[in-house]
C-alpha positions as CSV (number, residue, x, y, z in Angstrom):
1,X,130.7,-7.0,164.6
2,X,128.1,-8.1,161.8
3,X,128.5,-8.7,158.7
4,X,126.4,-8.4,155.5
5,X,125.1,-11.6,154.0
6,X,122.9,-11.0,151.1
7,X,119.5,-12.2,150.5
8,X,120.0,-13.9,147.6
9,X,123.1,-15.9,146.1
10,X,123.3,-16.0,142.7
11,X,125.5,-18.9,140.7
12,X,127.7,-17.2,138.2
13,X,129.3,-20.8,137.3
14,X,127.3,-23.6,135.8
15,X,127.6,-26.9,137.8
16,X,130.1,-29.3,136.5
17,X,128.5,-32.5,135.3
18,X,129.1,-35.7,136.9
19,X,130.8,-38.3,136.3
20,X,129.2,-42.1,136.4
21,X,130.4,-43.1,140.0
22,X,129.8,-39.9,141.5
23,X,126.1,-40.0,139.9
24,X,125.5,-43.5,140.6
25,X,126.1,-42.8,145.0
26,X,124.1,-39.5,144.6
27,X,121.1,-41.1,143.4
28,X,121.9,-44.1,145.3
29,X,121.7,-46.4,142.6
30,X,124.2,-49.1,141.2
31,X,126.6,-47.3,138.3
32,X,125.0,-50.5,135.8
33,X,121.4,-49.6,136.6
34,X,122.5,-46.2,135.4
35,X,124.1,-47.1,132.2
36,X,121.0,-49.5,131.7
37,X,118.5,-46.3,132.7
38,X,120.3,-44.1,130.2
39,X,120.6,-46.7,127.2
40,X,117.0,-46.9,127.5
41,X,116.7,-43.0,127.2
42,X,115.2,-42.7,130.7
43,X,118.4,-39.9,132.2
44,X,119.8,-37.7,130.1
45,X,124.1,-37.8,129.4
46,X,126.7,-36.3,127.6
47,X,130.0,-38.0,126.7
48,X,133.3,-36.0,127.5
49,X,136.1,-36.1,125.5
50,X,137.7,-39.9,126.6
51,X,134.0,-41.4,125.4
52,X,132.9,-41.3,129.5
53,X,129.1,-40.8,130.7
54,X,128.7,-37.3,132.0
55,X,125.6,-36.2,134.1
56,X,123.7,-33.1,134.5
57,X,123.4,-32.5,138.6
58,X,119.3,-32.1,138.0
59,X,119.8,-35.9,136.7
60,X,119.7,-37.3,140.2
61,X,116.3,-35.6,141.0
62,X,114.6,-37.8,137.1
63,X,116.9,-40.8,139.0
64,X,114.5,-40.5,142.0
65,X,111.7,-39.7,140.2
66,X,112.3,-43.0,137.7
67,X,112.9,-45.1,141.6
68,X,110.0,-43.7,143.3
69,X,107.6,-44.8,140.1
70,X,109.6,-47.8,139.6
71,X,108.5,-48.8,144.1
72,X,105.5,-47.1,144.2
73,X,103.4,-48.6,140.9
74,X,105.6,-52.2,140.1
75,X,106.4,-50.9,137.2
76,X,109.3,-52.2,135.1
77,X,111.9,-49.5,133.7
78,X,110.3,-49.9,129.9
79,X,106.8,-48.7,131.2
80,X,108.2,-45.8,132.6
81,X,109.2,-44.1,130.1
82,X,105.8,-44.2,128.4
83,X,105.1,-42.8,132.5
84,X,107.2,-40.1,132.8
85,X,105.9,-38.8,129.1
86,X,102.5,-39.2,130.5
87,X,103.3,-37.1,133.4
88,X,105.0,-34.1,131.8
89,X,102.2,-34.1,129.4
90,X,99.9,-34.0,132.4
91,X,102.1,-31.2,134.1
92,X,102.6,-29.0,130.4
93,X,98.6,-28.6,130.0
94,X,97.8,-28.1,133.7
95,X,100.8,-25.3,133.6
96,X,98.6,-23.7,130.6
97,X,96.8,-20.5,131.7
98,X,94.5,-21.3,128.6
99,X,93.4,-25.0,130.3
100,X,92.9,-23.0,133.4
101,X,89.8,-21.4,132.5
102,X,86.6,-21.8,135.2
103,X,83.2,-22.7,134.3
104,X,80.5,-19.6,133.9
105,X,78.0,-21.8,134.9
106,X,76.1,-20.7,138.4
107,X,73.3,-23.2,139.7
108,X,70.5,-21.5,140.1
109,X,67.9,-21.7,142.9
């Protein structure tokens, strides 16, 4: 007997945030480094109601991100900041159908 298994899933509920600990092993990063990473305003948190850090599931992918930049280049955490700007700046105008306008220049023979 088969059964029907649609296409595509659609969430109807809106993932719970994390809390610190839980964050901390997903990205695989020590839960100081995180408090240090978000006092310096490089992941985004929320405070619940008892004052403790709450994390946005998408944070873990900026965690990586903010690891792979801080391996890859030397960098230390305060440069990437000023980094990650620089890269969603990049991102934002190539993105911009304006910016993606080709040359009407032909070479001629």
């Amino acid at each position: 007997m088969n059964t029907f298994v649609p296409a595509n899933r659609y969430v109807m509920v809106r993932p719970a945030p994390l809390r610190l600990e839980t964050f901390a092993r997903r990205a695989g990063l020590h839960p100081e480094l995180v408090r240090r990473l978000t006092a310096l305003g490089l992941l985004d948190c929320t405070r619940d109601s008892t004052g403790e850090l709450r994390f946005e599931p998408s944070e873990v992918a900026v965690a990586a991100r903010i690891q792979r930049l801080r391996t890859g280049l030397g960098l230390n955490y305060a440069a990437i900041g000023l980094v990650l700007d620089l890269l969603d700046r990049i991102e934002k105008l190539e993105a911009d159908p304006r910016r993606r306008r080709t040359s009407t220049w032909t070479p001629t023979d």
